[in-house]
C-alpha positions as CSV (number, residue, x, y, z in Angstrom):
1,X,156.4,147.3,111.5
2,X,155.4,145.2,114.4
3,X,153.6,146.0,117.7
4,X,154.6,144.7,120.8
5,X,152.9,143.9,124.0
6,X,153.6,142.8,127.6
7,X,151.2,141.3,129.7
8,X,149.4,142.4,132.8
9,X,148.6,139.8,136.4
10,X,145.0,140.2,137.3
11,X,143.4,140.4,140.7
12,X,140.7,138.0,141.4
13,X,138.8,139.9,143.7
14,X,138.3,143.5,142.5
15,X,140.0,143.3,138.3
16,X,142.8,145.5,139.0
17,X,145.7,145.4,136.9
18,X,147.9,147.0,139.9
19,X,149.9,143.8,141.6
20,X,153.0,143.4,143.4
21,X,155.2,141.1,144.6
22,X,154.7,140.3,148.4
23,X,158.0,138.1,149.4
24,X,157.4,134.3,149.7
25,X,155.1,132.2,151.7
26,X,155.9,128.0,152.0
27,X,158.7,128.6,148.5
28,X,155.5,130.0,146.9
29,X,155.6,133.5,145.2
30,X,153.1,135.7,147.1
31,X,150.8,138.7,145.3
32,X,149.3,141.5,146.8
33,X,146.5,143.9,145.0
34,X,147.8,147.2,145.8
35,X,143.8,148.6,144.9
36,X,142.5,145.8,147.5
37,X,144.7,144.5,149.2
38,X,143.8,141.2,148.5
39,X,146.6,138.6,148.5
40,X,147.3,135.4,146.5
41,X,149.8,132.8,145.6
42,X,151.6,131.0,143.0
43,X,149.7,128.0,141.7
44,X,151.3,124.7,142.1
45,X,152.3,122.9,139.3
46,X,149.3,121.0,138.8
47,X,149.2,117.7,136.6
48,X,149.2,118.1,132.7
49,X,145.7,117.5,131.1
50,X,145.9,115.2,128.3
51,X,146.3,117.1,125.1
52,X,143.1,116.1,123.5
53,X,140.6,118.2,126.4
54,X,142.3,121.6,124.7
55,X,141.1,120.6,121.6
56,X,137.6,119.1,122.9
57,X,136.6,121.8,124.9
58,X,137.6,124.3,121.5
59,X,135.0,121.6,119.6
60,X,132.6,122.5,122.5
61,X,132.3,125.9,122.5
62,X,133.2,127.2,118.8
63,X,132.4,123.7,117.3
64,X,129.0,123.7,119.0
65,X,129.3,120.2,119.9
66,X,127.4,118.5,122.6
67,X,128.9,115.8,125.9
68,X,127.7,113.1,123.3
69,X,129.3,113.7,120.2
70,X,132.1,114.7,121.7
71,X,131.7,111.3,123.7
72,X,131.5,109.7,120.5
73,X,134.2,111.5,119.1
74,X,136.8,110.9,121.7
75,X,135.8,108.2,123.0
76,X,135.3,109.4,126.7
77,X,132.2,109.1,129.0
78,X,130.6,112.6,129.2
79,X,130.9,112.9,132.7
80,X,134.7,112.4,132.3
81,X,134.9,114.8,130.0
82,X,132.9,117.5,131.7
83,X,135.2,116.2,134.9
84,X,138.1,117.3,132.6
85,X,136.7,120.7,131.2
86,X,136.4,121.8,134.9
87,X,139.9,121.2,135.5
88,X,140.3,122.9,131.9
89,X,142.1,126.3,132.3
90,X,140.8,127.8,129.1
91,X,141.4,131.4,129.6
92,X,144.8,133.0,130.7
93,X,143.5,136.6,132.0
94,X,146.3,138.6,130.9
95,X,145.5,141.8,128.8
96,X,148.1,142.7,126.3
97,X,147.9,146.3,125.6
98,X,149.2,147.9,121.9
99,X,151.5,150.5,122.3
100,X,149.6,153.2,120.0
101,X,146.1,154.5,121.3
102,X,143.0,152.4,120.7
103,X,139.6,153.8,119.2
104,X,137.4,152.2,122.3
105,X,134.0,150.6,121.4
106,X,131.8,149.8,124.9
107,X,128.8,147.9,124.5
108,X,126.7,146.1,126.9
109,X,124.5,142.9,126.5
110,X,122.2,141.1,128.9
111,X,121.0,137.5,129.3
112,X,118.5,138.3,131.4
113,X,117.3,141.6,133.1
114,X,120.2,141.5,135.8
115,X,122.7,139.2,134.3
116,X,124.7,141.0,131.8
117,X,128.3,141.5,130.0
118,X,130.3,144.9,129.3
119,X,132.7,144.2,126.6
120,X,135.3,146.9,125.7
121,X,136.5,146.0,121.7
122,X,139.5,147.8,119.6
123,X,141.2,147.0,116.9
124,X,139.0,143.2,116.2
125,X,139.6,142.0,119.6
126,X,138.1,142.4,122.9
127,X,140.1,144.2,125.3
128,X,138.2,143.5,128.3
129,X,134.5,142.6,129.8
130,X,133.0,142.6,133.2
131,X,130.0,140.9,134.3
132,X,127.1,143.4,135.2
133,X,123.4,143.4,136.6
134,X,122.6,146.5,135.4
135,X,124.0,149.2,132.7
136,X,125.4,151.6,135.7
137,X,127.9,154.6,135.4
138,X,130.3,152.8,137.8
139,X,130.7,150.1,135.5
140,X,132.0,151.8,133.0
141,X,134.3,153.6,135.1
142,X,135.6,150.6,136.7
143,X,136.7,149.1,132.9
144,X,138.2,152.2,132.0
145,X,140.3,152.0,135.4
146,X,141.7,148.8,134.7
147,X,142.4,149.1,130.7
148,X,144.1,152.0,131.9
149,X,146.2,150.7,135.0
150,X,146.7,147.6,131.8
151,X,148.7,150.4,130.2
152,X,146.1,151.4,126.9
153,X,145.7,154.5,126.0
154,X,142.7,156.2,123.6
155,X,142.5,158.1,120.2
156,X,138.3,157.9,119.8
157,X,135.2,156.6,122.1
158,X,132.4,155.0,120.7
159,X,129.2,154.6,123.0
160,X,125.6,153.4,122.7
161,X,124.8,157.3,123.3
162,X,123.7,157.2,127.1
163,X,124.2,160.8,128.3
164,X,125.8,159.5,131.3
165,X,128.7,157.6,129.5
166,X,129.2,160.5,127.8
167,X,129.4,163.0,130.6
168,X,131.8,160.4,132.2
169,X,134.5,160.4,129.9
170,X,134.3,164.0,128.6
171,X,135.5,164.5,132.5
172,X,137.9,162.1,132.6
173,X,139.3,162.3,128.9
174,X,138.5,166.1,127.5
175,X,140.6,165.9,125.1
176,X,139.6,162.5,123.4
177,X,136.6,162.4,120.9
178,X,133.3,160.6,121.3
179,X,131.3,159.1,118.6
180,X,127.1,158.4,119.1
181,X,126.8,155.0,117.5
182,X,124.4,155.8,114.6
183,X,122.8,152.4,115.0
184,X,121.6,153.2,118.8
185,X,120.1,156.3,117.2
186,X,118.0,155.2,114.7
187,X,116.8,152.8,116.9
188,X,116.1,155.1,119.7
189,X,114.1,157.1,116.4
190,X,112.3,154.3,115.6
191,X,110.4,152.9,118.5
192,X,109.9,157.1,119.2
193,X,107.6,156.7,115.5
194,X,107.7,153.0,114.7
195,X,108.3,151.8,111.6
196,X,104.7,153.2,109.8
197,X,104.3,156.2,111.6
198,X,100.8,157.6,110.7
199,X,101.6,161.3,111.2
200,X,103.2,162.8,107.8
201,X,105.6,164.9,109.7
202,X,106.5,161.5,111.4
203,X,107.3,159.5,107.9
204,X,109.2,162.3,107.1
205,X,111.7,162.9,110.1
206,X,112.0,159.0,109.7
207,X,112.7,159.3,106.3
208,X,115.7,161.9,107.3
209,X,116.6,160.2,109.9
210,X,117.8,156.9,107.9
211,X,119.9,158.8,106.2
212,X,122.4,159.1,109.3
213,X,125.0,157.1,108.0
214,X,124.9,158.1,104.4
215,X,124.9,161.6,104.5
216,X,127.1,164.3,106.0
217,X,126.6,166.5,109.2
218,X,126.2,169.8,107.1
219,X,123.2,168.1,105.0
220,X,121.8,166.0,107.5
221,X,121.7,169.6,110.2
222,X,120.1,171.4,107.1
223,X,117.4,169.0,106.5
224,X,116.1,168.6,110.4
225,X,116.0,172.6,109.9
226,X,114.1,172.6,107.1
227,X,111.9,169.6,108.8
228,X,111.4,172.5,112.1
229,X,110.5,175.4,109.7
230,X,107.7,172.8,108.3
231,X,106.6,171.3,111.1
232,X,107.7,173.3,114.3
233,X,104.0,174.3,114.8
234,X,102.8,170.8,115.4
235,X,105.7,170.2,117.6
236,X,104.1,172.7,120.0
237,X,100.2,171.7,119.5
238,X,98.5,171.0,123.1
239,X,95.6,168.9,124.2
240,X,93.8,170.0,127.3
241,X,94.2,167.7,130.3
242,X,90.8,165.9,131.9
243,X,90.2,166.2,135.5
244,X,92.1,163.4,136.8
245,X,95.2,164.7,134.7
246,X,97.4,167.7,134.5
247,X,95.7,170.8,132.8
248,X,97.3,170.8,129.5
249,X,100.0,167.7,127.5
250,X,101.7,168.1,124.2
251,X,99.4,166.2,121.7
252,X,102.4,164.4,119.8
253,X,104.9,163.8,122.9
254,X,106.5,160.7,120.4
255,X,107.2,163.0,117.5
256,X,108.6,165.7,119.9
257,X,111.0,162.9,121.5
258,X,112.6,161.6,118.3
259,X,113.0,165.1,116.9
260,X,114.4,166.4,120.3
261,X,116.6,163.4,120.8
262,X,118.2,163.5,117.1
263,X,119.1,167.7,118.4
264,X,120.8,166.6,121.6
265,X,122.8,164.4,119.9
266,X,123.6,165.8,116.7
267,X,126.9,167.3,118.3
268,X,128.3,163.8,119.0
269,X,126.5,162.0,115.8
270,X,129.2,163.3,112.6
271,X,132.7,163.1,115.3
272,X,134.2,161.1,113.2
273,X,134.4,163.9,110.8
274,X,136.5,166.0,112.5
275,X,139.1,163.5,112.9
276,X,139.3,162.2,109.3
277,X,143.0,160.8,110.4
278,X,141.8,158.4,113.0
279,X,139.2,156.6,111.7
280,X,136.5,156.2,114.6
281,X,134.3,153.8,114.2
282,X,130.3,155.1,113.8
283,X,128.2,152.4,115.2
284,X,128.7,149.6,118.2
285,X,128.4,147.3,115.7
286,X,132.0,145.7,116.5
287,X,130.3,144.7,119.4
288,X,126.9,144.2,118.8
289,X,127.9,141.8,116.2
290,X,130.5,139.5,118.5
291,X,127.4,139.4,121.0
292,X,125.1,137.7,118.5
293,X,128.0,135.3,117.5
294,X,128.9,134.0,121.1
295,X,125.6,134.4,122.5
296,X,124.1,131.8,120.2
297,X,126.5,129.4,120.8
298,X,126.5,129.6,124.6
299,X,122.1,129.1,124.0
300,X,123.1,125.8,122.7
301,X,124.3,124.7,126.4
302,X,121.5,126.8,127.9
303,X,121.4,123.8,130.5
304,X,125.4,124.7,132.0
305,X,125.6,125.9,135.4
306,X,126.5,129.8,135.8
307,X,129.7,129.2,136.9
308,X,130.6,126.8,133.4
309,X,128.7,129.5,131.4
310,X,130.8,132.1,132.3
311,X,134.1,130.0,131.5
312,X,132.6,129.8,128.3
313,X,131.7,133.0,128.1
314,X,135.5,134.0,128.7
315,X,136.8,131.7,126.7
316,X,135.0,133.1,123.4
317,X,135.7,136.5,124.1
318,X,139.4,135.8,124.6
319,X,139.3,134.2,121.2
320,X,137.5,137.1,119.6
């Protein structure tokens, strides 16, 4: 059995997958974005690039290789071949959608504090990314508008665990599951307690709290009760507040936050377990582990402009 796909024209301006055909301007087919209104035309036919720049600028991003090897190499001056990878269309845009539903993993990652990626993965591949500056609720909403105007469809979610996320698409997708990445919570756990917490009650909830992806949600509910019923009075200990403060804080705020944060999310932690027949992915790692393999090589050209970055960028996420 074979899957097909078609693909999907992409506007420029705002993403959207929605275009139609706007009659002809000069012989040239004209687009209009029926979300924007944005129009565009039909390339010409522009001049072939020789045939070895496909395979230099493959040697350049995968192949890590710098302007002078690949000068040496091909025997090209590196500002010819940088001349050439501009001209270099290395991504095509199109999004091929499969025809059964896709167990979405979103992710973010961030180069610096407002210059990010949002990568939506399924099935090995990347579906589709959007640059961000921050980890907002509209972005999410905007991906999941255009991989669903692209024509995909969902069986599972699984998210880093912001409360937001999950709020979004349990109103726009009720009837879909949604799976906390286990990763994001122990992680969340740990810099709650660090990794030697000092408090015995803290080694211990740690101590349960690795266990996440081993154990089973009947076990793993049973033994945070039984870590309550132990430690529940130091959970509501109070130290009195001086006169520059409030009257009164809880004395171990840290351990109250890990405990409280593994009982908000211990409805979405063990999902996958009620839909044994669509194996949903429990972590992010899908795409936490594509960030650290693209990421270092685009540090290798750390000097590229922003604009030649993000080519890059596209490029190795259309490849992965």
């Amino acid at each position: 059995f074979s899957q097909f796909f078609h693909a999907q024209k992409k506007c420029k301006r705002c993403g959207s997958f929605d275009i139609r055909k706007n009659g002809h301007q000069r012989g040239r087919q004209l687009y209009e974005c029926c979300s924007c209104g944005h129009q565009s035309l039909r390339p010409y036919h522009q001049r072939v690039l020789p045939s070895w720049v496909a395979r230099a600028y493959n040697d350049y991003t995968v192949g890590k290789q710098t302007y002078d090897e690949l000068s040496d190499h091909y025997e090209k001056d590196p500002k010819t071949i940088r001349r050439y990878f501009d001209r270099q269309a290395a991504v095509t845009g199109e999004m091929r959608p499969a025809i059964l539903p896709v167990c979405l993993t979103m992710d973010a990652t961030f180069f610096s504090r407002s210059d990010g990626l949002l990568v939506c993965r399924a099935n090995g591949r990347n579906l589709y990314w959007k640059e961000i500056q921050g980890e907002r609720i509209e972005d999410y909403a905007s991906c999941l508008d255009a991989l669903e105007a692209a024509g995909f469809r969902f069986a599972s979610f699984t998210i880093d665990g912001r409360r937001g996320v999950r709020q979004l698409l349990q109103a726009r997708f009720p009837s879909v599951p949604v799976q906390h990445c286990h990763f994001h919570m122990l992680a969340l756990v740990t810099s709650r307690l660090t990794r030697r917490p000092k408090l015995e009650a803290g080694k211990e909830l740690r101590s349960i709290a690795l266990t996440l992806p081993q154990t089973r949600r009947t076990a793993f509910e049973h033994a945070l009760a039984c870590w309550h019923e132990q430690w529940g009075s130091l959970l509501r200990e109070r130290t009195e507040g001086t006169a520059n403060r409030r009257r009164w804080q809880y004395t171990h705020r840290c351990l109250r936050s890990a405990y409280f944060s593994l009982m908000r999310t211990l409805p979405w932690l063990f999902t996958f377990e009620d839909y044994p027949h669509i194996h949903i992915p429990r972590t992010t790692n899908s795409c936490d582990g594509s960030f650290g393999h693209w990421k270092s090589k685009v540090r290798l050209h750390r000097s590229i402009s922003r604009q030649r970055r993000k080519k890059m960028v596209d490029y190795l996420l259309e490849g992965s």
